[in-house]
C-alpha positions in Angstrom: 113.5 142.0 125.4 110.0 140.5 124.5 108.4 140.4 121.6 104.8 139.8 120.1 104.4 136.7 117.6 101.0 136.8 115.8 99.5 133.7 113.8 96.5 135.0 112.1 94.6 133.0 111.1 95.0 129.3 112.6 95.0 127.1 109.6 93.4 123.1 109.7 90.3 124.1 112.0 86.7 125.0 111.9 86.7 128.8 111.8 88.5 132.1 112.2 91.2 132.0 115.2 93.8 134.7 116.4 96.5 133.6 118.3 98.7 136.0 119.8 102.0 134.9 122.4 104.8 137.2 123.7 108.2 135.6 124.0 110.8 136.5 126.1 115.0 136.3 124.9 114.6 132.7 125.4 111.6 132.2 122.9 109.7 130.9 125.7 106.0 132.3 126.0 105.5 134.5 128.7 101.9 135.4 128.0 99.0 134.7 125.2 96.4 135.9 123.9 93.2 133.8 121.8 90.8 135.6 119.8 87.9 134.1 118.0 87.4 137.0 115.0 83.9 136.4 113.8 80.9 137.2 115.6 78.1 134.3 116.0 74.2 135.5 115.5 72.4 132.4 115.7 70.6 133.0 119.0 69.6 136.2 117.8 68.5 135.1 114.3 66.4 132.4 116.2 64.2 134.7 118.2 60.5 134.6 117.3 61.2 131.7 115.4 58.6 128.1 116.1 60.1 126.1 118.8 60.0 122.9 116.4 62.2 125.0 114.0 65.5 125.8 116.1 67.0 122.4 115.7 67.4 123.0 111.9 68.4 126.4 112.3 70.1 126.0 115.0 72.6 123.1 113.1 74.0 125.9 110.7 76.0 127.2 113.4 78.8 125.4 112.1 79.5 123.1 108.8 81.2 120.2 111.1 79.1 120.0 114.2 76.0 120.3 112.1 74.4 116.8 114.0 75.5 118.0 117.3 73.8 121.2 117.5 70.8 119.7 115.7 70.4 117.0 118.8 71.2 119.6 121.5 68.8 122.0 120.3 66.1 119.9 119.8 66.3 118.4 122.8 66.4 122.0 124.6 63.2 122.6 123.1 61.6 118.6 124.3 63.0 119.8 127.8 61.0 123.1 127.8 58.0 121.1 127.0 58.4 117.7 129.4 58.3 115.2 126.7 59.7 111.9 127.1 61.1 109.8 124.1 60.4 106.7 122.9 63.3 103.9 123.6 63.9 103.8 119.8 64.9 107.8 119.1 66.7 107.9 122.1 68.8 104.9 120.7 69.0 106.4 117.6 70.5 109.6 118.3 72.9 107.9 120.3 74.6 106.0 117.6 74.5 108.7 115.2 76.3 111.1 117.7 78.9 108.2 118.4 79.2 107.7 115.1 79.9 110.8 114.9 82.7 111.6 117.2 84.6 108.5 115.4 84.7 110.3 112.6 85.2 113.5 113.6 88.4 112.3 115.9 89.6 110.4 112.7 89.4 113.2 110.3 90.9 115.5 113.1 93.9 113.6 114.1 94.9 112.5 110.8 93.8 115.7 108.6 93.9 118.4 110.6 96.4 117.5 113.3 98.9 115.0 112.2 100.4 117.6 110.1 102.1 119.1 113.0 103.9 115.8 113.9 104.8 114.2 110.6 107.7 115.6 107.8 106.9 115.0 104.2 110.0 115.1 102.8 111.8 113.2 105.4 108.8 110.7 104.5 111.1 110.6 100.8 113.8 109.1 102.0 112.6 106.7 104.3 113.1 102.6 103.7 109.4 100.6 103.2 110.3 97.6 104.5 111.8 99.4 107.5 108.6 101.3 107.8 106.7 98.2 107.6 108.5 96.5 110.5 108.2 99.7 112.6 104.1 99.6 112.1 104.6 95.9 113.9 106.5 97.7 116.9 103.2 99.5 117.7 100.4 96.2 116.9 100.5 92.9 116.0 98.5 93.6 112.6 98.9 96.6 110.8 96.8 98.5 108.4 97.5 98.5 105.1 101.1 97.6 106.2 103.0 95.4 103.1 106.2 97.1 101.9 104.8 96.7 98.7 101.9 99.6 100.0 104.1 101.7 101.4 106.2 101.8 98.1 103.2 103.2 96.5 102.6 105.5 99.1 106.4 106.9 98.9 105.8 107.2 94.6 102.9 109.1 95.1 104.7 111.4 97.0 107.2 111.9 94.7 104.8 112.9 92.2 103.7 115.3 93.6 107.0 117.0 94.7 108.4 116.3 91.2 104.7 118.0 89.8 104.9 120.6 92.3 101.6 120.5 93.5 102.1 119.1 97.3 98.4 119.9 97.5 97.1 119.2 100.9 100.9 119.2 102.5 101.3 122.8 100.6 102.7 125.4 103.4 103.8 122.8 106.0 106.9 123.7 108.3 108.8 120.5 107.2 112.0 120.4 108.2 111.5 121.8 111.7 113.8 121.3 114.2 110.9 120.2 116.4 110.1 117.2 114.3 111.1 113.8 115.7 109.8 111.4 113.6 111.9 109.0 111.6 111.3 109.1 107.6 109.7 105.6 108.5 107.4 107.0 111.0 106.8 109.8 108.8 105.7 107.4 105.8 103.7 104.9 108.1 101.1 108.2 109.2 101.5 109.9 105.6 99.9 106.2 104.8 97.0 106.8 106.9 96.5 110.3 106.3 95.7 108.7 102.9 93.8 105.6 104.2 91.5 107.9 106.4 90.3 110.3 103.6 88.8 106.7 102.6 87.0 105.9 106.1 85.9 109.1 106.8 84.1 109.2 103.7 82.5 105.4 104.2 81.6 107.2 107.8 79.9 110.1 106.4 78.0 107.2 104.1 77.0 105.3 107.1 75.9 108.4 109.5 73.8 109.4 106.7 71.6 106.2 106.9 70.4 107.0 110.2 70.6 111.1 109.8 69.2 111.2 106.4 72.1 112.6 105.3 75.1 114.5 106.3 76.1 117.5 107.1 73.3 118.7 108.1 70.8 115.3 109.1 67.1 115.7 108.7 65.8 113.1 110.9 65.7 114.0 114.6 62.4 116.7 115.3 61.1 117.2 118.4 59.6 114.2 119.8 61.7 111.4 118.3 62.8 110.8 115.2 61.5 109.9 111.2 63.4 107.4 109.9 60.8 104.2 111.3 61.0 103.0 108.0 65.3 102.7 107.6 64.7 100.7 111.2 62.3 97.8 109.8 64.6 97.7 107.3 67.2 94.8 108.1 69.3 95.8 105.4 69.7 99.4 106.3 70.4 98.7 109.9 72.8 96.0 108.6 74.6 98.7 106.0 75.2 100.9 109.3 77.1 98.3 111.9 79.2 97.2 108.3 80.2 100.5 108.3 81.0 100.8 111.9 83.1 97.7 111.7 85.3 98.9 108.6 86.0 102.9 111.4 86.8 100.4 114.4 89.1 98.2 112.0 90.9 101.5 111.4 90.7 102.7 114.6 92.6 99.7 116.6 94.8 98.7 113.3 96.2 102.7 112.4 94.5 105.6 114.4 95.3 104.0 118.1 99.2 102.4 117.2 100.0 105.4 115.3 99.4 107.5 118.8 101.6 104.8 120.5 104.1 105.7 118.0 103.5 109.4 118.6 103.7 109.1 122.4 106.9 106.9 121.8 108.6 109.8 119.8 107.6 112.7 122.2 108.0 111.2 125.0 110.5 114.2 126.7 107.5 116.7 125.5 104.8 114.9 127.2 107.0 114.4 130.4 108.2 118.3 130.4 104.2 118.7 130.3 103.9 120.7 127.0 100.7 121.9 126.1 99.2 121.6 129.6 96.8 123.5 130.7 94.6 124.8 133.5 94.1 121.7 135.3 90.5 122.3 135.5 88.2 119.6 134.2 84.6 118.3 133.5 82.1 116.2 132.1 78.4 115.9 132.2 78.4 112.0 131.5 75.8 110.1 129.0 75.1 107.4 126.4 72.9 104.8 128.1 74.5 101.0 127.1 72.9 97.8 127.6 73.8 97.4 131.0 71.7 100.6 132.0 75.2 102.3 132.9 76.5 105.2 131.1 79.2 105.1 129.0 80.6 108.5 130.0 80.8 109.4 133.6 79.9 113.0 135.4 82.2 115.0 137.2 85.1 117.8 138.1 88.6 118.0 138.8 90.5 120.9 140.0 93.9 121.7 140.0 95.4 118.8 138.3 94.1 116.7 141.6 92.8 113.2 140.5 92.0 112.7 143.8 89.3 114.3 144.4 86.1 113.9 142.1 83.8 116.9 142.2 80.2 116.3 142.0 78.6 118.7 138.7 76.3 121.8 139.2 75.2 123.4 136.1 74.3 126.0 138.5 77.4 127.0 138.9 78.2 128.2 135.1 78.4 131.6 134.4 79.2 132.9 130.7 81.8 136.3 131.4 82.2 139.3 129.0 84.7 141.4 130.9 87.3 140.7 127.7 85.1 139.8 125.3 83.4 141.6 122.3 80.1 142.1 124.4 78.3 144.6 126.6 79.5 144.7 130.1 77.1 143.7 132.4 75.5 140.3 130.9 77.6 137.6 132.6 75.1 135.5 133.5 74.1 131.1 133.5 73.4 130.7 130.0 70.0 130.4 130.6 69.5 133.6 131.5 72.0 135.3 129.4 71.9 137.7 126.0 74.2 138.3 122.9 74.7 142.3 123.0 77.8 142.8 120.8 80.5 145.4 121.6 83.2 145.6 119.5 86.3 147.3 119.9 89.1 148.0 117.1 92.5 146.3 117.4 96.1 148.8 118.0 97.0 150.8 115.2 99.8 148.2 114.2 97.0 145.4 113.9 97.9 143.8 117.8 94.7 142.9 119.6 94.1 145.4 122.7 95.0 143.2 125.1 94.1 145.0 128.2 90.6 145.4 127.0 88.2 143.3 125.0 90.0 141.1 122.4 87.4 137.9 120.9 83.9 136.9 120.0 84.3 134.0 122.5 82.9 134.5 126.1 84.2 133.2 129.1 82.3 130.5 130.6 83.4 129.6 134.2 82.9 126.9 136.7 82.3 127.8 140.3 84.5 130.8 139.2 87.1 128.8 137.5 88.5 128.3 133.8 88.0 124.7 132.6 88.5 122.2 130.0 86.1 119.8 128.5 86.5 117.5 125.8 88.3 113.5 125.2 90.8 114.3 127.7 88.6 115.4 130.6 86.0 112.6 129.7 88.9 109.9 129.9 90.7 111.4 132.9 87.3 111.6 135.2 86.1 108.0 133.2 89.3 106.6 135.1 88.9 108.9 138.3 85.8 108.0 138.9 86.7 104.1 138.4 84.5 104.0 134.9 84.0 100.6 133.8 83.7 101.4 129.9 86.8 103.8 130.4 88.9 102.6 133.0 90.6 99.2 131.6 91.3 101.1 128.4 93.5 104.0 130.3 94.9 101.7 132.3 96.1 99.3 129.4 97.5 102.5 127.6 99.5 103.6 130.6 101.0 100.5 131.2 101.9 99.9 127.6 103.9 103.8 127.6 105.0 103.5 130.8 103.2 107.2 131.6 101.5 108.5 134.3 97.7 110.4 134.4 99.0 113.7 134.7 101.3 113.0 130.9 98.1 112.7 129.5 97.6 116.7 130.2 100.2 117.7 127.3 100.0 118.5 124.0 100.7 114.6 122.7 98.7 113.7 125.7 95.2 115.3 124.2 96.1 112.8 121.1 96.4 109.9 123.2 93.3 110.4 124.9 90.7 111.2 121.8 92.3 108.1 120.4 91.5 105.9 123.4 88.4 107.6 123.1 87.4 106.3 119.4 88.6 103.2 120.3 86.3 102.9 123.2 83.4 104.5 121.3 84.0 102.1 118.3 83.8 99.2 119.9 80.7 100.0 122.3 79.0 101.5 119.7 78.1 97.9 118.5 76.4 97.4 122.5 74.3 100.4 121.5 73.2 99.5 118.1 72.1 95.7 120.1 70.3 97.7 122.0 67.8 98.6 119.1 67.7 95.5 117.7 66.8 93.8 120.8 64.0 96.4 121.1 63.1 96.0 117.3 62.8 92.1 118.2 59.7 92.6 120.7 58.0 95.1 117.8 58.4 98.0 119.6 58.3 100.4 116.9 57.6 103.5 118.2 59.7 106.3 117.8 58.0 109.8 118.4 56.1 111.1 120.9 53.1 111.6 119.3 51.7 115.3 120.7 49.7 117.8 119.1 51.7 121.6 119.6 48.8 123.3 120.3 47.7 121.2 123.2 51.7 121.5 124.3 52.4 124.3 127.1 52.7 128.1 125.6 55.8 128.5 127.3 58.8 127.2 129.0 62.5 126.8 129.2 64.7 123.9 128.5 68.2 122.9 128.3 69.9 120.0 126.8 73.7 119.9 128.0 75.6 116.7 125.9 78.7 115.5 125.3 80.1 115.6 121.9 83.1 115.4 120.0 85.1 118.9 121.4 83.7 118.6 124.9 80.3 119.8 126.1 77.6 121.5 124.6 75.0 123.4 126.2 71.6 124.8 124.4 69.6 126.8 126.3 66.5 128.0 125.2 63.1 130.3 126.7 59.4 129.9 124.9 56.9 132.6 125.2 53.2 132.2 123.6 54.7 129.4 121.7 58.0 131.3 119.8 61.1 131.8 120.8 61.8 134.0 123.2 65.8 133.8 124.0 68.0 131.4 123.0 72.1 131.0 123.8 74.4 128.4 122.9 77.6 127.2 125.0 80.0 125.3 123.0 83.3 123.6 123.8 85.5 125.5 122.2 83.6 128.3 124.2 84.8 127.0 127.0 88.8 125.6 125.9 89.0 129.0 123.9 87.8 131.4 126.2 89.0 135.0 127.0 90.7 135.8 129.7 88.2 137.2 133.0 88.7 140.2 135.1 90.5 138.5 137.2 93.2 137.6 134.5 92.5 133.8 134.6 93.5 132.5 131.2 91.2 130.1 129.0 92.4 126.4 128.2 94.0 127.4 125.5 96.2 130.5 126.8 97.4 128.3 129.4 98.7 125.3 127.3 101.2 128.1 125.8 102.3 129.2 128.6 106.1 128.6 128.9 106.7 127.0 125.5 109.9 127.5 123.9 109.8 127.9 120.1 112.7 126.4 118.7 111.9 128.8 115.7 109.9 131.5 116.3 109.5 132.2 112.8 107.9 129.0 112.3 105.9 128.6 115.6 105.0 125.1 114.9 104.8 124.1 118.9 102.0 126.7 119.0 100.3 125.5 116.1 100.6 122.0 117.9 98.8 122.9 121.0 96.2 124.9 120.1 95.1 121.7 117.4 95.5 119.1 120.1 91.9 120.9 121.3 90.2 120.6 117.8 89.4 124.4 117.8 85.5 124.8 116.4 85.7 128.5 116.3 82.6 128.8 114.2 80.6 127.0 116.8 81.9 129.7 120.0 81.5 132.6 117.1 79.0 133.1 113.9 78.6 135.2 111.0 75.1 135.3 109.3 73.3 137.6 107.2 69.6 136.3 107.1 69.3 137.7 103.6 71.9 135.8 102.1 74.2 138.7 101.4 77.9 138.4 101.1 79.4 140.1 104.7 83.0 140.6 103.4 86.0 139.2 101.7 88.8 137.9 103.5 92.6 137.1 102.1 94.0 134.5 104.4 97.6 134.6 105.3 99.1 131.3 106.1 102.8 133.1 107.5 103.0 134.4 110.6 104.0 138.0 111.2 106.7 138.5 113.8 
């Protein structure tokens, strides 16, 4: 007989998620549901508004993404109006949006992921000199490795068991039968979990010198960007690429063996293909380097067939309502598509109606199809497509795991590939940021447009599609006697969290938990682990906003599941 789990909400991400599964006697998932539970106003809440406005508005769409949606939006808006970008800005942006997917892959994996994988009080009893020479399986160096460390590291552990105040590893499902790490394994990421609240922070310090600050970076505006005088500074520029270097020393010494390790340990999960999904995949390429090539490359993949690489046709994206909170009858291109919301109540004993509309979160499709975006699908179409910047690196990983391209589709898997992915990004970030001193060198110090907005077009429409951290992101936007006419943003976790259609296709994330067994579905920890291998941003696919600052509601958040 089958029966309904329902994990409401999905703790460590961005945003309010509903997951949903029904498993049959076996406690495997027969079928799943995802529902993003707030509703995003944004694109209404920027209608009417001054084109050179929307990047700053558009940025409080979520608290995370902030620089992503700030970039995309504001160069929407330059597309509407045909303005090209001085050398400078466009190098600019590019390091602070790599320099931004570092970090946000570090603080995902370690903060809001690794939680799944590694057992604090296993980590209790484990031997520190053991747990150094493990760390020296995985790299010949190390971070932060002496026994003497790791002793510290196990104390402050202790402390806060014996205080009772685990703090951030409150609530966790240690002791699981599903976790495999040894008590030295466990200590060795517990370690870095630690180390990485550090980076991060020195991250945040060294995005901000470009952005301004951060969240929320004030520098970009339409036409370039403002910060001419932090670039003629050779101390500022030098104060950024220390700050890269201290990321990539973490990256290659912790982040990229401790996935080795990870792969190592779950290996028979990644083979059994845990956590796949719908095969589907695609990127939009980007980030000029040096060498005039780009350091992602463009393309789709169907069916799990790395055969084949699929040239891209934004005209062939369609954002679908059928199941989701909105009126019927606007599935359209994002361009050309409106927020109408339509919101229907859950069952009377708090299920989602399944058979109807169930989330905030649209459907996008490809050429009809459910996809996936994000690290995986850039790293599996960088190799595909026999990408230079991408290919050596996958190549090197598979040969060091002994796994195959289609393990990386798994639940471990998605790990493995944002990790390759940071290290990739942290070590050719340094290519990009020659690039502007090289520029700097011949005095070329312009970096905005220089245009007066009256003399600019009345009206227009633009699009900026990127890729960032999650996957892609796509701002669309229409002008109309210079304001805003219509405005929609495709996000994506729009995309990996998606509804189901009317045909019954399931999103990226339904699919991955498909045919899971739960070793304990009272704890449904293998859940929990594939929906975070996507690094849900649920605030960017769904918004709340009152414009007058109002408080909307209060909400109690459960951390149990209900069975």
């Amino acid at each position: 007989m089958s029966k309904k789990i329902v994990i409401d909400p999905i703790t460590r991400i961005e945003g309010h998620l509903r997951i949903e599964v029904e498993v049959d006697e076996n406690n495997i998932i027969q079928e799943a549901w995802a529902s993003g539970t707030l509703f995003r106003g944004i694109e209404t809440i920027l209608k009417g508004r001054d084109p050179r406005d929307a990047g700053l508005i558009a940025q409080r769409i979520c608290g995370v993404c902030t620089g992503t949606h700030y970039r995309a939006s504001i160069e929407a808006v330059e597309d509407a109006y045909k303005i090209t970008l001085p050398k400078n800005a466009q190098i600019v942006r590019n390091l602070l949006s790599m320099a931004l997917i570092i970090q946000d892959h570090l603080v995902h994996f370690y903060h809001l992921h690794a939680p799944d994988y590694f057992d604090v009080v296993s980590a209790l009893s484990a031997d520190p000199i053991k747990a150094s020479e493990e760390a020296e399986r995985y790299t010949s160096h190390p971070y932060r490795n002496s026994p003497t460390h790791l002793e510290a590291v196990k104390e402050r552990l202790e402390g806060f068991v014996k205080a009772g105040r685990l703090g951030p590893f409150s609530e966790g499902y240690w002791g699981h039968p599903a976790m495999k790490l040894s008590p030295e394994e466990n200590l060795i990421l517990i370690s870095h979990y630690l180390e990485a609240l550090r980076i991060q922070r020195e991250m945040a310090k060294t995005i901000a010198i470009m952005g301004g600050k951060t969240p929320h970076p004030q520098t970009l505006v339409v036409g370039g960007v403002t910060n001419i005088a932090d670039l003629l500074n050779p101390q500022r520029i030098n104060d950024f690429i220390f700050g890269l270097r201290d990321a990539h020393d973490f990256v290659k010494r912790a982040y990229y063996p401790d996935t080795l390790m990870l792969v190592q340990a779950y290996r028979e999960e990644i083979k059994r293909g845990d956590g796949r999904s719908v095969g589907n995949f695609f990127s939009v390429g980007g980030y000029l380097l040096a060498d005039g090539s780009e350091l992602f490359s463009r393309g789709v993949l169907y069916n799990h067939d790395f055969s084949t690489l699929h040239p891209f046709d934004e005209s062939k994206i369609v954002e679908r309502v059928e199941r989701a909170w909105y009126k019927d009858g606007t599935s359209a291109h994002p361009s050309e598509g409106v927020t109408i919301p339509d919101y229907t109540d859950l069952n009377e004993d708090g299920t989602l109606k399944t058979e109807g509309k169930y989330s905030w979160i649209k459907a996008p499709r490809y050429d009809g199809r459910p996809m996936e975006c994000g690290p995986l699908a850039r790293m599996i179409i960088g190799f595909v497509a026999g990408n230079p910047h991408i290919k050596p690196f996958v190549d090197e990983f598979l040969e060091k795991t002994s796994l195959e391209l289609i393990d990386l589709c798994s639940s471990a898997g998605r790990n493995a590939a944002r990790a390759l992915e940071a290290l990739i990004l942290s070590e050719k970030i340094f290519d990009v940021a020659s690039m502007l001193l090289e520029n700097l060198k011949y005095y070329d110090e312009e970096s905005w447009a220089g245009f007066v907005f009256e003399e600019l077009p009345s009206e227009g429409s633009g699009r900026c599609l990127m890729e960032v951290p999650r996957g892609v992101v796509g701002h669309f936007v229409n002008i109309k006697d210079r304001k805003i006419l219509g405005y929609q943003a495709m996000v994506p976790t729009t995309w990996n969290a998606s509804p189901k259609d009317s045909e019954n296709n399931r999103g990226a994330y339904e699919e991955s938990l498909i045919g899971l067994k739960l070793a304990d579905p009272s704890r449904p920890l293998e859940v929990l682990r594939a929906i975070h291998s996507y690094d849900p941003c649920i605030a960017c696919a769904v918004h709340v906003i009152d414009t007058k600052g109002r408080r909307l509601g209060e909400y109690r958040l459960q951390t149990s599941c209900k069975i």
